[in-house]
C-alpha positions in Angstrom: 75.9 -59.2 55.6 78.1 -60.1 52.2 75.7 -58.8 50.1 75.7 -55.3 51.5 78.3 -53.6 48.6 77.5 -56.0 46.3 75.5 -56.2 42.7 71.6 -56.9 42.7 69.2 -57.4 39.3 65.4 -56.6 39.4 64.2 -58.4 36.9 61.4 -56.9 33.7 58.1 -58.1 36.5 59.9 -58.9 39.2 59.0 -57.7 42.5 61.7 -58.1 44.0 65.9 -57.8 43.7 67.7 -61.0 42.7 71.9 -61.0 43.7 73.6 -61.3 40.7 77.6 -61.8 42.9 77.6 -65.8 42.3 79.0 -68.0 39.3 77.0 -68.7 36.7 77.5 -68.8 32.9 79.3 -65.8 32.3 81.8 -66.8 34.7 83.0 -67.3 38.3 81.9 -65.0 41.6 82.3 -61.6 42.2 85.4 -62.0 44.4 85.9 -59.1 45.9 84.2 -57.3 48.9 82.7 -53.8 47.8 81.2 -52.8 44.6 82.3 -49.4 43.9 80.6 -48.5 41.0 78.8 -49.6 37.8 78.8 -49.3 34.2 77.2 -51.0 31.3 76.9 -50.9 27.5 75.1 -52.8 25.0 77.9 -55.9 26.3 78.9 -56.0 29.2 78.3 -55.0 32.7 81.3 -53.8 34.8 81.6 -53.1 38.5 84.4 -51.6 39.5 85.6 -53.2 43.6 87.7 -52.8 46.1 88.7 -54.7 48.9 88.5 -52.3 51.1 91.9 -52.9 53.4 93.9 -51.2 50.8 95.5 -53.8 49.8 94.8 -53.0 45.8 92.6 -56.9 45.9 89.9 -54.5 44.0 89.7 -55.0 40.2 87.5 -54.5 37.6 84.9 -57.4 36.9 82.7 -57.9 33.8 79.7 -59.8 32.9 78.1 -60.3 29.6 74.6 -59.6 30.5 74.0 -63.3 30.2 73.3 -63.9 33.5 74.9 -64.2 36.3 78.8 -65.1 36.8 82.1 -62.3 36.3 85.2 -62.4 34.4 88.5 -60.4 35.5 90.3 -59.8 32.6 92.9 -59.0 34.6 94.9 -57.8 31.2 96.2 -54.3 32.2 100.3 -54.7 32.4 101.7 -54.9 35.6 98.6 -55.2 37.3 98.2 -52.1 38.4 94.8 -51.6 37.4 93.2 -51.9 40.9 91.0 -50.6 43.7 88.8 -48.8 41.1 86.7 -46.3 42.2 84.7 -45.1 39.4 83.9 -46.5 36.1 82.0 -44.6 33.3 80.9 -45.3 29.6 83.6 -43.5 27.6 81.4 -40.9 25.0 84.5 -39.8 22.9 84.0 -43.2 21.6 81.3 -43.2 19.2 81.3 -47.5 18.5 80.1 -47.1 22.5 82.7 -50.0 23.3 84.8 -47.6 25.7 84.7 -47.5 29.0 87.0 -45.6 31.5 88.0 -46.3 34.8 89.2 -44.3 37.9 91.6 -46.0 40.5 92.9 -45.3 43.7 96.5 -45.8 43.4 97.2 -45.6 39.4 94.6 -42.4 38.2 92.8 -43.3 34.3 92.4 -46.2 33.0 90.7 -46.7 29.3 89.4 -50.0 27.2 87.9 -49.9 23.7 87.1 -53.3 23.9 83.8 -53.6 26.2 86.2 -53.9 29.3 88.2 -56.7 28.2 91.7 -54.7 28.3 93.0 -51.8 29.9 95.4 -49.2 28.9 96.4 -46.2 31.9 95.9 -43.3 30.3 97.5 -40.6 33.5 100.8 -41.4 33.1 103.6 -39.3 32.3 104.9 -35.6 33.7 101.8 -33.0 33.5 99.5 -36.2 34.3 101.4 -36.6 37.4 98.5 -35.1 39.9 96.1 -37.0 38.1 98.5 -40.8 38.6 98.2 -39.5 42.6 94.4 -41.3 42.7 91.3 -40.6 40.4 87.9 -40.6 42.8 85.2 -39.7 40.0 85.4 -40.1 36.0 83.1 -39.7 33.5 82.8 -37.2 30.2 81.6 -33.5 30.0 77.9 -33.4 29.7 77.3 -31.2 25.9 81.2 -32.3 24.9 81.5 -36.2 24.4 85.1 -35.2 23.7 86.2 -34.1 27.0 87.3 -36.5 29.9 87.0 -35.0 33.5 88.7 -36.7 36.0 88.6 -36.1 40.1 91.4 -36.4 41.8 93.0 -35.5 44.9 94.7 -32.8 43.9 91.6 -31.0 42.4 89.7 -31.5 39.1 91.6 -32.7 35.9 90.0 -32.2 31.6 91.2 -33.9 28.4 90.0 -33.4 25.1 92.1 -36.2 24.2 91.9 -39.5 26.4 92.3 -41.8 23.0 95.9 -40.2 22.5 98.5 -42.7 24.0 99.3 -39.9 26.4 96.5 -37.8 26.9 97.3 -34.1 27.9 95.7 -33.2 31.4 94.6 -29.5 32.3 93.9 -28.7 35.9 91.1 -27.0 35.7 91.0 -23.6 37.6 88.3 -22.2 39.9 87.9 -24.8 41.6 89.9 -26.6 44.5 90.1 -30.1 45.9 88.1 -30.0 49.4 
């Protein structure tokens, strides 16, 4: 079934789940095969895909709580934002238009813009472990400062992700499985 890693809507009274993958106002079809993750503000809706092969077809896809029907920005240089694995809302932000994003193949991504553009924010030498892959992002519960990111080489902290080249710590005590 298509629909199986896809995005569903229930509806305020609805009994039961609507798809919301198709074209509609706010844009064309979610394109791509699996839906990796969520996250919303008061906006926009963004669900973070891959393809599944590989292949870096994932992206990240918006909607404008409108209805049904995505966008792909498709405005991070080079491309390289792609096979996303995690998305979060970005609480360092206090406007609450931030939203991060962990990929596969290029580590942190960040937009202040309600997910319209992206800027990497793992790249550079002590960030290197982080640019490997990032699984699993989000912020700190009790710190809306701090930035944790997972990657595969163990569990990564920022205090400043809205510098254009955050500085990631490895946090110790704990080890990638």
């Amino acid at each position: 079934d298509d629909d199986v890693f896809r995005v569903f809507r229930l509806a305020r009274g609805a009994t039961s789940w609507q798809s919301w993958n198709g074209a509609g106002s706010g844009g064309g079809a979610l394109a791509s095969r699996y839906v990796t993750s969520l996250a919303v503000n008061s906006v926009a809706l963004l669900a973070g895909t891959a393809d599944g092969t590989g292949s870096g077809a994932g992206k990240v896809y918006r909607n404008t709580l409108g209805g049904p029907g995505w966008s792909n920005p498709g405005s991070a240089p080079d491309g390289l934002l792609y096979d996303v694995e995690s998305l979060a809302l970005d609480r360092s932000d206090r406007t609450g238009r931030s939203f991060l994003a962990g990929s596969r193949a290029f580590g942190v991504w960040r937009s202040i813009d309600d997910g319209r553009t992206w800027v990497q924010k793992s790249n550079g030498g002590a960030a290197s472990e982080v640019v490997q892959s990032t699984w699993s992002i989000g912020t700190v519960p009790g710190s809306a400062a701090a930035v944790i990111g997972q990657a595969g080489a163990g569990l990564f902290r920022t205090t400043d992700i809205g510098a254009s080249t955050p500085s990631w710590q490895k946090t110790s005590g704990l080890a990638a499985d």
